[in-house]
N, C-alpha and C positions, 0 to 999 in steps of 0.2 A: 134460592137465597138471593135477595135485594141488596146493594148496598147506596143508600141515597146520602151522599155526604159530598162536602166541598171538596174534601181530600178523594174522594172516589172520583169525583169530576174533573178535577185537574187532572187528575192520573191518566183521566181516557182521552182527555184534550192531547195530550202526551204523547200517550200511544199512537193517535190516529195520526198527529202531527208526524211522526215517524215512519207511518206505514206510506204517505202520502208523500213524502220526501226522500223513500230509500228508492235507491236507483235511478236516481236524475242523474246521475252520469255513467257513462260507458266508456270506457277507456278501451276496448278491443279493437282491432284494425278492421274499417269499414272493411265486408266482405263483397267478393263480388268476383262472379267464376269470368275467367280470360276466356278468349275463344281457344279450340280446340289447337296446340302445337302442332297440328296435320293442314292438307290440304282438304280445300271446300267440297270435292269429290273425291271417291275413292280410287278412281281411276286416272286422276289430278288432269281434265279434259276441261277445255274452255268453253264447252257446251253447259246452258242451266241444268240446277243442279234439280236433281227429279229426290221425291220421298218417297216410304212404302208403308205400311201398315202392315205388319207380319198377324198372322191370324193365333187364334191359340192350337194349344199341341195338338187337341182333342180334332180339329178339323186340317191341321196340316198334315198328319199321318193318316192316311186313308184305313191301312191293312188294320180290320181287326185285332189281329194278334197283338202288334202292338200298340193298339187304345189298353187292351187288357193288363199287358203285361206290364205297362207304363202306370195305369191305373194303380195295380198291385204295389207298385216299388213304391209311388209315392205315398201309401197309407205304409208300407211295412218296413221300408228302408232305414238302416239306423243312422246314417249320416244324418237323415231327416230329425230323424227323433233328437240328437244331439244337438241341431240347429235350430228345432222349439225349444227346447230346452235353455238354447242363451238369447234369447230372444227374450223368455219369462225373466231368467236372470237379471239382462240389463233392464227390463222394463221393472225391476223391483230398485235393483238400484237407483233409475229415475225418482222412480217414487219415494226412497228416503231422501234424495237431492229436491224433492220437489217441497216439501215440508220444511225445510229452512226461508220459504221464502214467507211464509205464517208463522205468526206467533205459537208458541204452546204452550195452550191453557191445560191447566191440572185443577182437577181437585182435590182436596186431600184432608184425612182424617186422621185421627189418633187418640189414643188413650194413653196416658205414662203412671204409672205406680213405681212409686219409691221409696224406699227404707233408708230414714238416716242413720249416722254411724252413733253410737253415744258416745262411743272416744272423743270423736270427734265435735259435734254437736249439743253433748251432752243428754241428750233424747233419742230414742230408737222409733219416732213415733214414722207412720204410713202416711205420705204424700201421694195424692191424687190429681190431675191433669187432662183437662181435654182442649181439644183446640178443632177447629172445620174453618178451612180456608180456600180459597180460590188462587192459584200461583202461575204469572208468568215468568216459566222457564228463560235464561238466557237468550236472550233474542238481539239478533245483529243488526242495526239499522243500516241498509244496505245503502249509503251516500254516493258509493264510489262505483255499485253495480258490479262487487268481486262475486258474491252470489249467484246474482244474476247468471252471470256469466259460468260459473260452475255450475249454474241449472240447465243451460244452454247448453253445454257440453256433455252433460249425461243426456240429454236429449237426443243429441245430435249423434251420442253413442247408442244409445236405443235405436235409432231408424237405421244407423248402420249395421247393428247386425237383423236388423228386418230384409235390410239389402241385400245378407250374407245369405239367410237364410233361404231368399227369393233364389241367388246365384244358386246355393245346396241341389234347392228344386230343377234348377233347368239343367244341370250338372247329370243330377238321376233322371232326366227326363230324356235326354242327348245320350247320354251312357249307355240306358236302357235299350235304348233305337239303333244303336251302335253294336250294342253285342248280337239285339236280333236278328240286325243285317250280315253280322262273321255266321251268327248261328246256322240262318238258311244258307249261304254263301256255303258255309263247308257241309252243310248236307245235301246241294246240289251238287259241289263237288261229289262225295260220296255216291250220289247215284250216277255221278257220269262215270267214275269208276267201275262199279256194280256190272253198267251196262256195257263198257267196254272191254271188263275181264269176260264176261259170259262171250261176248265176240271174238278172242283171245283163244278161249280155250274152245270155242267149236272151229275155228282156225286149226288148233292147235291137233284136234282129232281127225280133220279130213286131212294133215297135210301126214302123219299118222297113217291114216288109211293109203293116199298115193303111197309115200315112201314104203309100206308093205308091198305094196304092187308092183313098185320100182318104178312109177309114172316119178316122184318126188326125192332129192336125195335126203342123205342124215344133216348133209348141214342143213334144206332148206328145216330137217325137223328140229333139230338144235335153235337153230333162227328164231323160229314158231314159239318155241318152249322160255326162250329169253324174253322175249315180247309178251309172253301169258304174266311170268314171274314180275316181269318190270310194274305192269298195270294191277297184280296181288299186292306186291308191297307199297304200290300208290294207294289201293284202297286201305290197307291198314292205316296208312298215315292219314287219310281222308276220317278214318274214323275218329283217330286220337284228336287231330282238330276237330270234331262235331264233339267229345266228349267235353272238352275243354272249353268249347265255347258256350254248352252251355252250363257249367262250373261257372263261368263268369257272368253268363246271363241271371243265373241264381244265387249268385251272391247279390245281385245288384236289385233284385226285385225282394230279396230277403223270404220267401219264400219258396216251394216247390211248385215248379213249373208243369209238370212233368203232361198234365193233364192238360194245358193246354199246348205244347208242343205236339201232342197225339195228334191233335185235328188239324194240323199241321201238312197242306196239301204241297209234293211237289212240282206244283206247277205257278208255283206263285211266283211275281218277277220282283227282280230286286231294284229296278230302275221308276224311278219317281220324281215327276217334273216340280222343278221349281225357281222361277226366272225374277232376276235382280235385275234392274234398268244398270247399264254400263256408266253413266256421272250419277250414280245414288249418293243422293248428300251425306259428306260424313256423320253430319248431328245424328244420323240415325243412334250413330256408338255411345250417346249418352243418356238412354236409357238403357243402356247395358246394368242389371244387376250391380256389378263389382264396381264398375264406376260411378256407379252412385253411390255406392257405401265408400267410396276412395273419397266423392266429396262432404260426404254426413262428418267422416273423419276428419276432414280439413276444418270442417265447422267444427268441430269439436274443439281441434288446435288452434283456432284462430281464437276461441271463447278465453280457450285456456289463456293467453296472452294479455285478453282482458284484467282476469283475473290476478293473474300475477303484477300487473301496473298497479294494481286497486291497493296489495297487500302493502306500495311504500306509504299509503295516506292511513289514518289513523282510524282506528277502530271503534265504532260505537255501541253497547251493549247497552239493554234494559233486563234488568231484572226485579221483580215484585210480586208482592199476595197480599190481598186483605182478605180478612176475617172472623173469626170470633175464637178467643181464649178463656178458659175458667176453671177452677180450682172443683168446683159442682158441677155436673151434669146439668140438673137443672138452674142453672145460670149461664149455661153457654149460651144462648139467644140473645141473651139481655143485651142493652145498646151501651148499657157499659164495659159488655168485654170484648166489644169491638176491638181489632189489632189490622195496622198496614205495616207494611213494607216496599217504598221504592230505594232500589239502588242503580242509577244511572251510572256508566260506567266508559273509560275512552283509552284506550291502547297507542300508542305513539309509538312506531317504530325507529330505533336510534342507532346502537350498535350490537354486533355479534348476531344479527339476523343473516335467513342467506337470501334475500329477496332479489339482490341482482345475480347472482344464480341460478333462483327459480327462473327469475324471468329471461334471462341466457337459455336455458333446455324448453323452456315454452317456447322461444321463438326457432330454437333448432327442430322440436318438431314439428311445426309451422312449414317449416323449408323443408324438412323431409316429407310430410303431407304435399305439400306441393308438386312436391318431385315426384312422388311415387305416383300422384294424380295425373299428373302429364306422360308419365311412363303407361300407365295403364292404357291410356288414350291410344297411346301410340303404339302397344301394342295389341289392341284392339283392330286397329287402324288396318296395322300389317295381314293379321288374322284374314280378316274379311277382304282383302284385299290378293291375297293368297288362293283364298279358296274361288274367288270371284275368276280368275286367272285361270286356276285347275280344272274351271269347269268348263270354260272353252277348248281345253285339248283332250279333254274326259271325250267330250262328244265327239274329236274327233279318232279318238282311241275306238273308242265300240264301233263305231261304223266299220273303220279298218279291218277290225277282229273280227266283224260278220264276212265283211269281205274274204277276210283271208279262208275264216272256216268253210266256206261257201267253195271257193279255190281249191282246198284241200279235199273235199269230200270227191272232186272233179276230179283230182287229179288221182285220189285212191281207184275209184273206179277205172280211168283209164288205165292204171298200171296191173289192177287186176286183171282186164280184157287181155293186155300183154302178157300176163304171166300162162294164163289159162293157154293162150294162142302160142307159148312156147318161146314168145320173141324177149321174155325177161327174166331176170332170176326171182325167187319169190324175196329176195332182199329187199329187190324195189320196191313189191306190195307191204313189205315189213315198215320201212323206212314211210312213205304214204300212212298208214295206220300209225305211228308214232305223232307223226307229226298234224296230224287230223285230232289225235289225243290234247295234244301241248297248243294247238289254237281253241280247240274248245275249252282248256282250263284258262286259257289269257283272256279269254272272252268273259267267263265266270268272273273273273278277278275284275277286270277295268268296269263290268256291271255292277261288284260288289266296292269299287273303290267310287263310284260314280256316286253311288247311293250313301254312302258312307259321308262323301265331300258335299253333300247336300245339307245331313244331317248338322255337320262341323258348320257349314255357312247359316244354317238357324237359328244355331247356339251364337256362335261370333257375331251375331247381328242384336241378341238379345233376347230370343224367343217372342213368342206372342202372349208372354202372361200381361196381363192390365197393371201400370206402374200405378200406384196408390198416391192418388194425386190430392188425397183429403190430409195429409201428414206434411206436405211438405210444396209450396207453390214452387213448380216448377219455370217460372216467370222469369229467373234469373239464366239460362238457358236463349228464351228468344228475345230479351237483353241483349247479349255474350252477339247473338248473330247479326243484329241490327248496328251494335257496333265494334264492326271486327276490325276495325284500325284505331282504334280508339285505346287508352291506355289504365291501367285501373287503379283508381285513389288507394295509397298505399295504408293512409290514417285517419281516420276520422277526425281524431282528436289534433293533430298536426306537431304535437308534443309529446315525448313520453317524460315521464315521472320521473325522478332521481330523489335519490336520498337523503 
């Protein structure tokens, strides 16, 4: 259906005129990210600052097990599943925020039958009606860019929680690698128990056989029997922590493990290299996941602000249809039952509105965005800077702990040789065998907290997923660095609006 008429053509001179003139102004406050409230390195050193390029998870964890079981969690995890979930969400809500900024055209038909009253009318006769028409819906001709700006914000909420759900991932991906590492961790423990009860108790039976002979007395047998028991109820507790860890390892993969924990060798080592330059530029922490959704939110709240200025200027509305009305069916075409309707329309805000209220909590969360975006930084900052720290005494921890176990095992044997040769009580071989126990478990631990403090600096640095740089130009970043003394334009506009 065609409509060629003067009144058709002014209507679209009209329209277009409107669509071509909404949003010539933006009242939002120029954005533009400050540099980072931290120091230029993490280790705040006056040497250049060096960057790194983190790989993704698939090639920074070497151990099978956990390619697999990291795999698993990210298809079956339900945190994940919860995190696409608002991710579709917000992007639906985009999508009806995105449709205010077009017209809507309707088409629209109808048929009406009617029966008059004859009280009324004095005839009870059947009226019939048809009408087919074309309708623009209420449409806002956006002058002031309030739209605008509330499309900018659901936007800018869509890519945050894409951010969120990025953080979700490296959350289960760090988690996952986390609980693997308590997992083996306590089932090395577990077999160093295993194998120090079974040395326990054939201890326990030759000193048994002397003390029958009267080579050994009852205490050194007493002695013996306390030392079997001590390293029994270590292995019990060794096992409660392998159960539990991997209770936790399976909650977080959301599935049953069990089959690959099987093939599960214990010889596998918990220690896993991985080296950060000592003045690593801070910028690395903003591609962090969470601090990029702390700024998608800031754009959010900066739009909002926009938007709230736009609502003290006055409002402009289009509404209209043409098209064909008749009493016959077959005369609804005709060029005589042509029908329009424009109603141009303008809103003036005056009093009893709450627009400088709105605009008061738009610009508080503005400032709370802010804040929380700086706080994040900064605790990012600490994070990686933390872990950067722990890992230079981590190295120097295990070295020690080899040392020391290495020491101990010297020293059991020499007191063994004394005990046999008569020059000792078997106390001292007791005490030696303890303490040979409690360096080989500090050893297990500073190797399982080593690996652990690796995993936590991958995560705190950001992981190695690919930031999605087609959504969003990350431009304003090496801006922020080029001028870090520089101060940032609070307003575009240099006015705001009043009532």
């Amino acid at each position: 259906m065609q409509l060629y008429n003067k009144t058709g053509i002014k209507s679209g001179v009209v329209l277009a005129f409107a669509l071509v003139v909404s949003g010539c102004a933006n009242f939002a406050p120029y954005f533009k990210l400050q540099p980072p409230p931290v120091s230029s390195t993490i280790n705040d050193t006056t040497a250049e600052a060096s960057e790194i390029k983190l790989v993704a998870w698939q090639r920074f964890f070497q151990d099978e097990n956990i390619k697999e079981l990291i795999t698993l969690a990210l298809e079956q995890n339900r945190d994940l599943h919860i995190a696409a979930a608002n991710v579709a969400e917000a992007e639906g809500y985009f999508q009806i925020e995105k449709q205010t900024l077009i017209p809507n055209i309707s088409l629209d038909g109808a048929n009406s039958v009617n029966k008059n009253s004859a009280t009324v009318f004095g005839n009870d006769n059947v009226t019939h009606g048809y009408n087919a028409s074309i309708g623009l819906a209420s449409y806002e001709i956006d002058f002031w860019g309030r739209v605008k700006n509330l499309n900018e914000a659901a936007l800018a909420s869509y890519f945050a929680t894409i951010e969120a759900q990025r953080a979700s991932k490296l959350t289960v991906i760090s988690s996952t690698a986390t609980a693997y590492i308590n997992w083996l961790a306590a089932l090395q423990s577990l077999s160093l128990s295993e194998e120090t009860l079974k040395s326990r108790i054939k201890a326990y039976n030759l000193i048994e056989l002397r003390e029958a002979t009267g080579i050994a007395s009852t205490l050194d047998l007493a002695q013996a029997e306390v030392a079997m028991l001590t390293v029994e109820a270590q292995k019990a507790l060794s096992q409660r922590n392998l159960s539990s860890a991997k209770a936790v390892l399976e909650l977080l993969v959301g599935a049953p493990i069990g089959a690959i924990l099987a093939r599960q060798s214990h010889s596998n080592n918990l220690v896993f290299d991985f080296s950060v330059p000592d003045n690593l530029h801070s910028y690395v922490l903003m591609s962090r996941p969470d601090i990029m959704a702390a700024e998608e939110i800031l754009r959010a709240s900066n739009a909002n602000i926009g938007a709230a200025r736009a609502a003290f200027f006055p409002q402009f509305r289009l509404l209209g249809s043409g098209g064909f009305a008749s009493a016959d069916l077959s005369d609804l075409f005709k060029s005589s039952s042509q029908t329009w309707s424009f109603v141009p329309s303008i809103s003036i805000p005056l009093f009893g509105n709450a627009n400088d209220a709105n605009l008061a909590v738009a610009k508080a969360r503005n400032e709370k965005a802010i804040a929380e975006y700086e706080k994040l930084i900064q605790g990012a900052f600490s994070e990686v800077y933390i872990q950067l720290e722990g890992q230079k005494t981590r190295k120097v921890e295990i070295t020690a702990n080899l040392r020391l176990v290495s020491a101990q095992k010297k020293r059991l044997y020499l007191s063994d040789e004394r005990y046999l040769a008569g020059l000792s009580s078997y106390f001292e071989v007791l005490d030696s065998k303890q303490n040979l126990f409690v360096s080989q478990q500090s050893l297990l631990e500073a190797e399982r907290g080593a690996a652990e403090s690796i995993v936590n600096l991958y995560r705190a640095l950001g992981g190695g997923d690919q930031v999605t740089d087609s959504y969003r130009s990350r431009s304003q970043i090496k801006v922020a660095k080029e001028t870090d003394n520089s101060a940032a334009t609070d307003d575009q506009t240099g006015q705001e609006p009043t009532n």
